[in-house]
Wavefront OBJ file of the C-alpha trace (Angstrom):
o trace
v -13.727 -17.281 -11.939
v -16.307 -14.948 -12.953
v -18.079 -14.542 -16.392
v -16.250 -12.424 -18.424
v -13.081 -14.135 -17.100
v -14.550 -17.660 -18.444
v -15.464 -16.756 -21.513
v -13.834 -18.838 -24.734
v -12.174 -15.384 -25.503
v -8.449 -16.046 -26.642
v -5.887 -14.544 -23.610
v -6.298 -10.821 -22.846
v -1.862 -10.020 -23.693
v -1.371 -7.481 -20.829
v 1.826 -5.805 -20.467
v 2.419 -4.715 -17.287
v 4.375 -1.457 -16.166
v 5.594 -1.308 -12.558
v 7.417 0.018 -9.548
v 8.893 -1.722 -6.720
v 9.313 -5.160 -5.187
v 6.581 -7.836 -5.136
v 8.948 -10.308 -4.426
v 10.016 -9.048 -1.033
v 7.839 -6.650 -0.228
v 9.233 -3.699 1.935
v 6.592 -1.002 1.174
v 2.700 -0.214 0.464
v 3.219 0.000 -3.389
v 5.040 -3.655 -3.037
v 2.495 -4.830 -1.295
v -0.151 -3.830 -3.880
v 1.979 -4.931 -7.013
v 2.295 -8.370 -5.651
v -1.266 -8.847 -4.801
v -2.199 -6.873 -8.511
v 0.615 -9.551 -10.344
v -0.250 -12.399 -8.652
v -4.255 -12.060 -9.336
v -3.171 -11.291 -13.344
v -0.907 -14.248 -13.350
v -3.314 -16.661 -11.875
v -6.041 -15.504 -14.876
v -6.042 -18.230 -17.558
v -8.198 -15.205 -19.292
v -4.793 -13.027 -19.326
v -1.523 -13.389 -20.884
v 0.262 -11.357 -18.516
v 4.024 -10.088 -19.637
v 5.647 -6.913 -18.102
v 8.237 -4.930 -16.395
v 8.868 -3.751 -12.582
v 12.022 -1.331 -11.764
v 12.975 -2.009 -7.981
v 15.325 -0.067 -5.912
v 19.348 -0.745 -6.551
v 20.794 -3.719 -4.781
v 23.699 -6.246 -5.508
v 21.277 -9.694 -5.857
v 20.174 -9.833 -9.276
v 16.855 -8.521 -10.187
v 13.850 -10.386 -9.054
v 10.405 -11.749 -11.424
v 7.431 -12.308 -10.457
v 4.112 -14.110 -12.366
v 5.369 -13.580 -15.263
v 6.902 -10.049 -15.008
v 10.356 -8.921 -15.313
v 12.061 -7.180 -12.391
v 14.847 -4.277 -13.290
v 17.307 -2.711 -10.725
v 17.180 1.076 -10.636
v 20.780 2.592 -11.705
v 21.752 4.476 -8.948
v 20.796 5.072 -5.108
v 22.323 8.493 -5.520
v 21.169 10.280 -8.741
v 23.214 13.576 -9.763
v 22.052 16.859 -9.798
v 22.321 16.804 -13.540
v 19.885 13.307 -13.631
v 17.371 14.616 -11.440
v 17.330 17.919 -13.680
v 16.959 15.915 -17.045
v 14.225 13.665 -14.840
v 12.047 17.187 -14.325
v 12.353 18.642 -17.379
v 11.689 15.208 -19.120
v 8.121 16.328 -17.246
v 8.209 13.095 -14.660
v 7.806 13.780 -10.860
v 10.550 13.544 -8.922
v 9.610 11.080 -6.983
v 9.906 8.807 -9.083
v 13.571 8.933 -10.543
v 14.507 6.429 -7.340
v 13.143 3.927 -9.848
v 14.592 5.111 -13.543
v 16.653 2.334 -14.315
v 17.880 2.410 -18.304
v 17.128 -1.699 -18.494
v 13.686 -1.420 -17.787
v 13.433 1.352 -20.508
v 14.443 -0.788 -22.961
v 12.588 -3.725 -21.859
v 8.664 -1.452 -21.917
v 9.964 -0.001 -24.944
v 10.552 -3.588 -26.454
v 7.188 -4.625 -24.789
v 5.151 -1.845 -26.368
v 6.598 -2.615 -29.877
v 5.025 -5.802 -29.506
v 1.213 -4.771 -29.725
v -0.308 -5.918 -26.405
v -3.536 -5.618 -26.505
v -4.197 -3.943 -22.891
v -1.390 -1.967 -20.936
v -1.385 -1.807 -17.258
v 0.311 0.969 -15.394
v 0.530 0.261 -11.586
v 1.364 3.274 -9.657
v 1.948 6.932 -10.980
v 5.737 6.083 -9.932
v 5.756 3.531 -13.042
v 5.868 6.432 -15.122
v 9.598 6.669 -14.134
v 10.524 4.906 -17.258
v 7.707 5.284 -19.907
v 6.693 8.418 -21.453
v 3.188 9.591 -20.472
v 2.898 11.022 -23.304
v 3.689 7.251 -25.138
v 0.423 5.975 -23.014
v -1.972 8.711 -23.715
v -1.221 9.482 -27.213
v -0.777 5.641 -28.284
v -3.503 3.750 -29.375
v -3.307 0.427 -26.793
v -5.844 1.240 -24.339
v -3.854 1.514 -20.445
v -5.307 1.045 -17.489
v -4.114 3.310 -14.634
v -3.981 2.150 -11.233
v -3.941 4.779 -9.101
v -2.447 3.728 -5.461
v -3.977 7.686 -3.617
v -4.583 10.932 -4.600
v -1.122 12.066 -5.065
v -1.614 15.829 -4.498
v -3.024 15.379 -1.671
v -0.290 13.168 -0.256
v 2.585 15.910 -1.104
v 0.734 18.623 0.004
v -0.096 17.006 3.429
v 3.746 15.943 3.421
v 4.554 19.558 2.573
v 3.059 20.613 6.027
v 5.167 17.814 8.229
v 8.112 19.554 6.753
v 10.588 21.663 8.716
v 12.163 23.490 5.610
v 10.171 26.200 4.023
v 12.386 25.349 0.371
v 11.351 21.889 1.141
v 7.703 22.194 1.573
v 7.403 24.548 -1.160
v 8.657 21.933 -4.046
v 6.335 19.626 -2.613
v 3.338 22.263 -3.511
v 4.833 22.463 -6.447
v 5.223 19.042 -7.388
v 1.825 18.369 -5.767
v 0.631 20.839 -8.842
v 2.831 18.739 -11.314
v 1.159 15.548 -9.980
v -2.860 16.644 -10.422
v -1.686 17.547 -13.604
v 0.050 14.493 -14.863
v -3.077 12.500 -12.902
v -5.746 13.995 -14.083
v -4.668 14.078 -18.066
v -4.213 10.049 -16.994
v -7.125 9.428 -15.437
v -9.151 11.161 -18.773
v -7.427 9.354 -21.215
v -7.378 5.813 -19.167
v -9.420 2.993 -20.467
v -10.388 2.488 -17.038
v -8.390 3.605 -13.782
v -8.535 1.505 -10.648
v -8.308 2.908 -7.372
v -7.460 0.781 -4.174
v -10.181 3.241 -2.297
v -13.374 3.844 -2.918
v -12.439 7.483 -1.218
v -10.233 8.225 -3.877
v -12.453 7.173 -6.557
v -15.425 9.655 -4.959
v -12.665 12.141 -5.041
v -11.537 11.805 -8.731
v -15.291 11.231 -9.771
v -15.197 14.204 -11.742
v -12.443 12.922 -13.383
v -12.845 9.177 -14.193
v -16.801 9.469 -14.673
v -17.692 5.717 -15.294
v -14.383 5.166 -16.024
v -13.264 4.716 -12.713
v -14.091 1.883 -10.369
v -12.771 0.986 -6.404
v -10.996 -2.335 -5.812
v -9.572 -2.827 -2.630
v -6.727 -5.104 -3.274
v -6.449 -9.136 -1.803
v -3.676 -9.697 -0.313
v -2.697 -13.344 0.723
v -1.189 -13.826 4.325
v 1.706 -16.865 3.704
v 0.399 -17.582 7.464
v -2.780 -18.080 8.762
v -4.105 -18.140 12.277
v -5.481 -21.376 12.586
v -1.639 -22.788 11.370
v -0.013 -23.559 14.881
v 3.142 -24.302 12.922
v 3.189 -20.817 11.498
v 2.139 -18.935 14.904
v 3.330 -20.116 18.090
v 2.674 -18.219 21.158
v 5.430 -17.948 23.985
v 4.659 -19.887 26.848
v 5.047 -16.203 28.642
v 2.170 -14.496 26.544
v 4.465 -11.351 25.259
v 2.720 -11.754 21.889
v -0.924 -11.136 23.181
v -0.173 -8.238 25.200
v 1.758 -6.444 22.368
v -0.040 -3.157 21.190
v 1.577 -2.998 17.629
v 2.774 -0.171 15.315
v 3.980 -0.894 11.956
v 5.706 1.912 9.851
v 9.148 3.594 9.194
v 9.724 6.915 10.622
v 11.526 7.831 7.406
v 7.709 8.855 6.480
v 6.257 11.705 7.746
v 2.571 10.480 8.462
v 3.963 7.808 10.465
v 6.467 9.820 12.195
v 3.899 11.959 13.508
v 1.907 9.165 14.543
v 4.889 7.315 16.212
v 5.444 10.483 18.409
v 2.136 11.118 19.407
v 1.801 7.011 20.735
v 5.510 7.461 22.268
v 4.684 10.900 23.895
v 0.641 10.838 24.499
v -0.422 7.423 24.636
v 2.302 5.103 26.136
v 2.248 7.144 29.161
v -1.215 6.794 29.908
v -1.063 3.113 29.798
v 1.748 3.500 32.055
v -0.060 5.042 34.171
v -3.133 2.537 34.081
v -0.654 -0.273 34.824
v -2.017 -1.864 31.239
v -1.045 -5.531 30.811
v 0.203 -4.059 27.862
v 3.420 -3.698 25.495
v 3.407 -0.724 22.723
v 5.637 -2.450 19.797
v 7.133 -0.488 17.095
v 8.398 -2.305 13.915
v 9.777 -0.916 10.949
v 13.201 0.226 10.042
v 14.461 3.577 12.024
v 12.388 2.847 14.976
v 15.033 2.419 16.892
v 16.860 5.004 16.445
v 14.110 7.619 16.395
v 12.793 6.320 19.432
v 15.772 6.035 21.242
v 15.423 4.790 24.713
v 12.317 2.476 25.217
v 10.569 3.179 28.397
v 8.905 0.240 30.574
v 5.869 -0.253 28.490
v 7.803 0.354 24.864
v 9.795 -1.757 22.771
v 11.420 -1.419 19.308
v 11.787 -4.452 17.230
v 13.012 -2.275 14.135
v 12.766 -3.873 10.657
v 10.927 -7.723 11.119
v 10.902 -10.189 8.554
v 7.937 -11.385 7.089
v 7.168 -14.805 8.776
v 7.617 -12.903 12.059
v 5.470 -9.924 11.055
v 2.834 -12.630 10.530
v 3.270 -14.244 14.089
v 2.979 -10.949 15.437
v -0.138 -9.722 13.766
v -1.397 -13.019 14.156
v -0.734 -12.831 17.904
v -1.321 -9.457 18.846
v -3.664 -7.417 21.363
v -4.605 -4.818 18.275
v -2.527 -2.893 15.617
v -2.493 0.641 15.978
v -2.643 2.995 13.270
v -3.268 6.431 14.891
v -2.663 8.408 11.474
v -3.795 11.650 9.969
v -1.678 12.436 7.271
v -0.803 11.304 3.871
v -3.787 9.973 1.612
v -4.729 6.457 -0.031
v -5.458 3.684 1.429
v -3.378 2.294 4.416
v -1.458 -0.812 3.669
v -0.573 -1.974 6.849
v -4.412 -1.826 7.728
v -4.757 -3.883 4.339
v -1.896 -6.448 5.746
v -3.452 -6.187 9.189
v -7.017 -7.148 8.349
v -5.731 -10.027 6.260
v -4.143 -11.480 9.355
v -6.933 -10.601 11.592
v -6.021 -8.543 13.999
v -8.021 -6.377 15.873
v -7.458 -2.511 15.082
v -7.668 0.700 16.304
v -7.517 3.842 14.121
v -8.425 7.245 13.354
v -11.185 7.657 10.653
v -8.441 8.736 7.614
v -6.919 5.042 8.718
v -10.262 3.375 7.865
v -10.829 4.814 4.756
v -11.497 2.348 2.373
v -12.344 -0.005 4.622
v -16.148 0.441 4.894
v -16.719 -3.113 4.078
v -14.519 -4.462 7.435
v -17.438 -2.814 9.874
v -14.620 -1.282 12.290
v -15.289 1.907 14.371
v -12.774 4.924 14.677
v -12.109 4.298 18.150
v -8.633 6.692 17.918
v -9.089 10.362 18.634
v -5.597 12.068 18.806
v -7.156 14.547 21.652
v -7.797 11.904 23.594
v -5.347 9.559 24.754
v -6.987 8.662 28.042
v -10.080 7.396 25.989
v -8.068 4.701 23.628
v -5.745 3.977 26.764
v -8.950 2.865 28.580
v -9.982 0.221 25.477
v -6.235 -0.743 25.296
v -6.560 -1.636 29.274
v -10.231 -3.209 28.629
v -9.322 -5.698 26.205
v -5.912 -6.663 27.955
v -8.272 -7.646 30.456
v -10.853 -9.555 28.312
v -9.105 -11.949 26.313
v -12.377 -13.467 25.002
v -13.229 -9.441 23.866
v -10.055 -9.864 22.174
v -11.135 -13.199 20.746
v -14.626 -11.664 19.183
v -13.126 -8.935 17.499
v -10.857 -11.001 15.609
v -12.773 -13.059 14.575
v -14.995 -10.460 13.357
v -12.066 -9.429 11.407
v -11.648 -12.826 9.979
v -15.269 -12.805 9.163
v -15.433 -9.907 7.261
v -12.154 -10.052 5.187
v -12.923 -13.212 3.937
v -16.282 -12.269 2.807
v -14.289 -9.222 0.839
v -11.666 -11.680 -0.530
v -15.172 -14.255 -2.018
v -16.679 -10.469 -4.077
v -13.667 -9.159 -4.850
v -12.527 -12.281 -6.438
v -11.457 -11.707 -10.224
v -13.089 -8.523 -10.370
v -9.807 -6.871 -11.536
v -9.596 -9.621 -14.463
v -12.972 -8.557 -15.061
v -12.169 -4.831 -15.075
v -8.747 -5.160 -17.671
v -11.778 -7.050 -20.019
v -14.095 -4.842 -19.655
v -10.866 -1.979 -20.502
v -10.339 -3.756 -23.729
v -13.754 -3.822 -24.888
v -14.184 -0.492 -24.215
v -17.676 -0.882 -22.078
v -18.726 1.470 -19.680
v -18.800 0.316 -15.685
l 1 2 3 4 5 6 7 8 9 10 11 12 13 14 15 16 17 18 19 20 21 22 23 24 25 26 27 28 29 30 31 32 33 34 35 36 37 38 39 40 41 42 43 44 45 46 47 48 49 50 51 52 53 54 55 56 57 58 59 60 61 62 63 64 65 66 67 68 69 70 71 72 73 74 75 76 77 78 79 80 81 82 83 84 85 86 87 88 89 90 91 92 93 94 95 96 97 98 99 100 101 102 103 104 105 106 107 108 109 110 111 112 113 114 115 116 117 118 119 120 121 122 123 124 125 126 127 128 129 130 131 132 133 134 135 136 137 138 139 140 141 142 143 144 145 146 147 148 149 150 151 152 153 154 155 156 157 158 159 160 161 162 163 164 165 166 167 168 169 170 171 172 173 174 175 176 177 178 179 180 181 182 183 184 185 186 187 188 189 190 191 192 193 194 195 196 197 198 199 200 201 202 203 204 205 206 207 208 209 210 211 212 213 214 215 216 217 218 219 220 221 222 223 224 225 226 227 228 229 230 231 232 233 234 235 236 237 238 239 240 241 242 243 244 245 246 247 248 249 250 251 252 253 254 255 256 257 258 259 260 261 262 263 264 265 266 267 268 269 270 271 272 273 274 275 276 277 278 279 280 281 282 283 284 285 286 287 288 289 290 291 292 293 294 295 296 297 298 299 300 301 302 303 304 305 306 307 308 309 310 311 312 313 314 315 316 317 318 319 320 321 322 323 324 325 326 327 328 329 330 331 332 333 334 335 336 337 338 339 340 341 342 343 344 345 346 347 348 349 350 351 352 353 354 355 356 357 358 359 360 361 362 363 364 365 366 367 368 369 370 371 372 373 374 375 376 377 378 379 380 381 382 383 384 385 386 387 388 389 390 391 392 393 394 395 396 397 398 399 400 401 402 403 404 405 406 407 408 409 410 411 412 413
């Protein structure tokens, strides 16, 4: 625990605002809450209490360290909700997680004077007023998961409808507005990049500070109970992507590995299997060709055995913004990698080079075939990866405690 986390300060009361599911995580944002929740809860320096809204299902609503999980109340808003939603100035986005339970439960939170108030994504804002955080005086901190603008705008441009990539400009406009009158009036805001904390410098001033988030892997390497190898090897030769096609940036990058690079490690005769996982693969894929296969949505014990396992993870994407979570989850396993330079951002610390250039499939092809045929090169680099991410997990240890103190106080970074 570090200093200002040890002091013989009575509990920092945090009330946490939310979106999504750190219980079973499905997406990024999960992925991030639970690791963000889970550090909080562990604090004896924080008394953490909250709320999370989570997409509509028919098992009850889930907790977590402390915080209470809402279902949303519908999968299939009206016309008439998602009007009152934009005029009630809130991003569309968002109204996936408005759930009238939760909005009772933050307004009953807020009533009770916390001292600190945590807002963990901009989607959170789906069921407290902004204008209730800003104007209010309990400091919030804002954790900001990317530059939002930036990811509508790019997702404006994978778009096929003109109607449909013109709201996105729009609401990319609505979204730099709504962040940047946030990230002024924020006690501190917390970015999972240090990218997007260079880009909202201007912004945040001191204010502002990068934490790249620490995730814990329920599996480790070294556990041969948790990963077991086939006798046949399929594991080590898999070549992995991980991401729904439902998403743009990883739609594009799905097609250019199914159309640009598979074939050229056909060619090669690579020892080599490209595996897709994530939910639509399958069906946006369609038939798998000799050196392709589509697991479609995995659990999570078996997405550990498979990172764990693996040749590398792929991550051959340039679109969207933030930082990439399944590099995140990837580099906590320790796999080996290969990605463009917008995958690595963030990741400075790890030491990895960009080794994917879209223009050139024959070049990654090549290092695909090299290190099917060098399992000790395989070996290295993961252990490199090991390395490195554990030396992140020792600095970054209870430096967000530290920040939510430091929030409260009111000192500058």
């Amino acid at each position: 625990m570090t200093p200002l986390s040890a002091s013989d300060r009575p509990p920092l009361r945090v009330f946490y605002i939310g979106a999504g599911d750190p219980v079973a995580p499905r997406s990024g944002m999960d992925v991030v809450a639970r690791a963000h929740i889970g550090e909080l809860a562990a604090s004896s320096a924080i008394a953490l209490t909250g709320v999370f809204a989570t997409l509509p299902a028919d098992t009850p609503p889930p907790a977590f360290g402390g915080v209470a999980g809402y279902r949303a109340d519908t999968k299939t808003p009206s016309k008439i909700r998602k009007l009152a939603h934009l005029l009630s100035g809130k991003l569309l986005m968002s109204i996936g997680f408005v759930s009238t339970p939760a909005r009772q439960a933050i307004r009953a939170g807020l009533a009770a004077r916390p001292d600190l108030i945590v807002v963990d994504h901009i989607q959170a804002l789906a069921n407290v007023s902004m204008w209730r955080l800003v104007l209010g005086r309990t400091p919030f901190v804002f954790i900001a998961h990317n530059v939002t603008p930036d990811t509508l705008v790019d997702g404006a441009r994978l778009r096929t409808s003109r109607l449909s990539a013109l709201f996105l400009r729009i609401e990319a406009v609505q979204a730099w507005l709504i962040e940047a009158l946030l990230l002024r009036r924020a006690a501190r805001t917390v970015f999972i990049s240090d990218s997007d904390a260079r880009q909202y410098r201007g912004l945040t001033g001191a204010k502002g500070v990068a934490l790249c988030p620490v995730i814990e892997r329920r599996a480790r390497a070294s556990d041969p109970k948790a990963i077991a190898p086939p006798s046949d090897g399929v594991d080590q030769r898999r070549v992995l992507f991980i991401g729904s096609p439902g998403f743009p940036p990883n739609r594009a990058a799905i097609d250019w590995i199914t159309h640009a690079l598979a074939p050229v490690l056909l060619a090669l005769d690579a020892p080599a299997i490209v595996t897709f996982i994530g939910k639509g693969t399958r069906e946006h894929i369609g038939s798998a060709t000799a050196n392709v296969e589509t697991l479609g949505f995995v659990a999570d014990d078996e997405m550990e055995r498979l990172l764990g396992t693996c040749l590398c993870m792929l991550s051959p994407v340039v679109h969207g913004s933030g930082l990439k979570i399944k590099m995140l989850e990837a580099f906590a396993a320790g796999a080996p990698v290969m990605a463009t330079p917008l995958s690595l951002q963030g990741f400075d610390f790890m030491g990895v080079e960009a080794l994917l250039d879209l223009d050139r499939p024959e070049a990654a092809a090549r290092h695909i075939l090299a290190l099917a045929q060098d399992p000790v090169a395989v070996e290295t680099a993961r252990t490199q990866v090991r390395d490195r991410w554990a030396a992140h997990s020792r600095q970054r240890e209870g430096a967000l405690v530290d920040t939510l103190i430091e929030a409260r106080l009111g000192r500058a970074g």
